[in-house]
ZATIGU-584338 format. One line per field, with one value per residue (C-alpha): residue in one letter; x, y, z; residue number from 1. Coordinates in Angstrom, 1 decimal. Each point is the difference from the previous one (the first is absolute). Layout:
REM ZATIGU-584338
type = (a	...)
px = (X	...)
py = (Y	...)
pz = (Z	...)
seq = (NUM	...)
***
This chain:
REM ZATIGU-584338
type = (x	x	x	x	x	x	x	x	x	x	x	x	x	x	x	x	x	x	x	x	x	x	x	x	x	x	x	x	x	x	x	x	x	x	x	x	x	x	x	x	x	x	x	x	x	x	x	x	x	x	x	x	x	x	x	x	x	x	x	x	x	x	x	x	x	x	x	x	x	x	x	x	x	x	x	x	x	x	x	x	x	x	x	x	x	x	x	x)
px = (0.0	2.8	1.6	-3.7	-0.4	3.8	0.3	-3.2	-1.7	2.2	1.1	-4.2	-0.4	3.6	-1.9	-3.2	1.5	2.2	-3.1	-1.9	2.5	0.0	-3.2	-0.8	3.6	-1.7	-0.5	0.7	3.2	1.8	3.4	-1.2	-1.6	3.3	2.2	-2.7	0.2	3.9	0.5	-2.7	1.5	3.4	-1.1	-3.4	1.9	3.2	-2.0	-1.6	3.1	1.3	-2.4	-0.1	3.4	-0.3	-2.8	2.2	3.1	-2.4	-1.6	0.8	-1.3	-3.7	-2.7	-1.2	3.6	0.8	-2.8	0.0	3.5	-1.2	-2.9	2.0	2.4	-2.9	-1.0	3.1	-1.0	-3.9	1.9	2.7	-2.8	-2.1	3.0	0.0	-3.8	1.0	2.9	-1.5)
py = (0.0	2.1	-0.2	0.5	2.9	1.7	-1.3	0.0	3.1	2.1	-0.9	-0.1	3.4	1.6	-1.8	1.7	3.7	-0.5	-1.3	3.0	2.8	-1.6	-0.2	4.0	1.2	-2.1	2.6	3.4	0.4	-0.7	-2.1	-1.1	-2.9	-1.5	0.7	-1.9	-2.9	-0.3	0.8	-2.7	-2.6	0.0	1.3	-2.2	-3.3	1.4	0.8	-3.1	-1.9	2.4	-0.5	-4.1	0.4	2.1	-2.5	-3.0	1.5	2.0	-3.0	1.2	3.4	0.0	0.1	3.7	1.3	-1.7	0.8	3.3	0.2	-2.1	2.5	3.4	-1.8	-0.6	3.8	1.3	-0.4	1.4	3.1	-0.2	0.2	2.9	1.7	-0.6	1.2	3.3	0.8	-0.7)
pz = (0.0	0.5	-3.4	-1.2	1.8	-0.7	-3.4	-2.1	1.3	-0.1	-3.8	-0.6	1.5	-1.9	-3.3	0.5	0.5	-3.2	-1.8	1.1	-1.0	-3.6	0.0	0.8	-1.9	-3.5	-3.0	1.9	-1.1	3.2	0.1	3.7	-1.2	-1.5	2.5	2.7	-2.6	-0.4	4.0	0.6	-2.3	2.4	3.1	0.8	-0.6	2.2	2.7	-0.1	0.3	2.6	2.5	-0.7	1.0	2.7	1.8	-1.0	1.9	3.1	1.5	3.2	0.0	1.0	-3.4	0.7	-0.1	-2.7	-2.1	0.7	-1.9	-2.7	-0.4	0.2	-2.3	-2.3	0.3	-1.6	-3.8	0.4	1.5	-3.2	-1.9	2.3	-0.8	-3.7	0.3	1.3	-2.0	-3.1)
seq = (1	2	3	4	5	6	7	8	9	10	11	12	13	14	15	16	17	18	19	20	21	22	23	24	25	26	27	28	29	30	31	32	33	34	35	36	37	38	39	40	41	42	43	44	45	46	47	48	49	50	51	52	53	54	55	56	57	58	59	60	61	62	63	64	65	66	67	68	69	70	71	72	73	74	75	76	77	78	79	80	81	82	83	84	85	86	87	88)
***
């Protein structure tokens, strides 16, 4: 449940953001839309792999702690991509 919880929503919920941002940046003539798609296509499945590897070596470190990092971890490309929103 753990790996569930650290792994998979967190990858479900970076997905979902991109897909969003693409979504609203289609046909307005905005270059936000791409750069969410090419940061996604790396960053979603790092992070992913990240935080299964971050559980698999933090057993010992009690499951709110740990997937508090795994979360905030996950929160670093939605607010790439804020940032992306406001520059451009």
């Amino acid at each position: 449940m753990r790996y569930l919880i650290g792994v998979l929503f967190p990858v479900l919920l970076q997905s979902l953001f991109v897909f969003i941002v693409i979504e609203t940046n289609t046909g307005n003539g905005s270059w936000v839309g791409l750069g969410a798609l090419l940061l996604g296509i790396f960053a979603i499945p790092a992070t992913g792999i990240a935080n299964f590897i971050y559980l698999k070596s933090n057993r010992e470190i009690s499951d709110f702690a740990a997937l508090t990092r795994c979360y905030l971890m996950a929160l670093i490309v939605p607010l790439i991509i804020f940032i992306l929103l406001m520059v451009g």
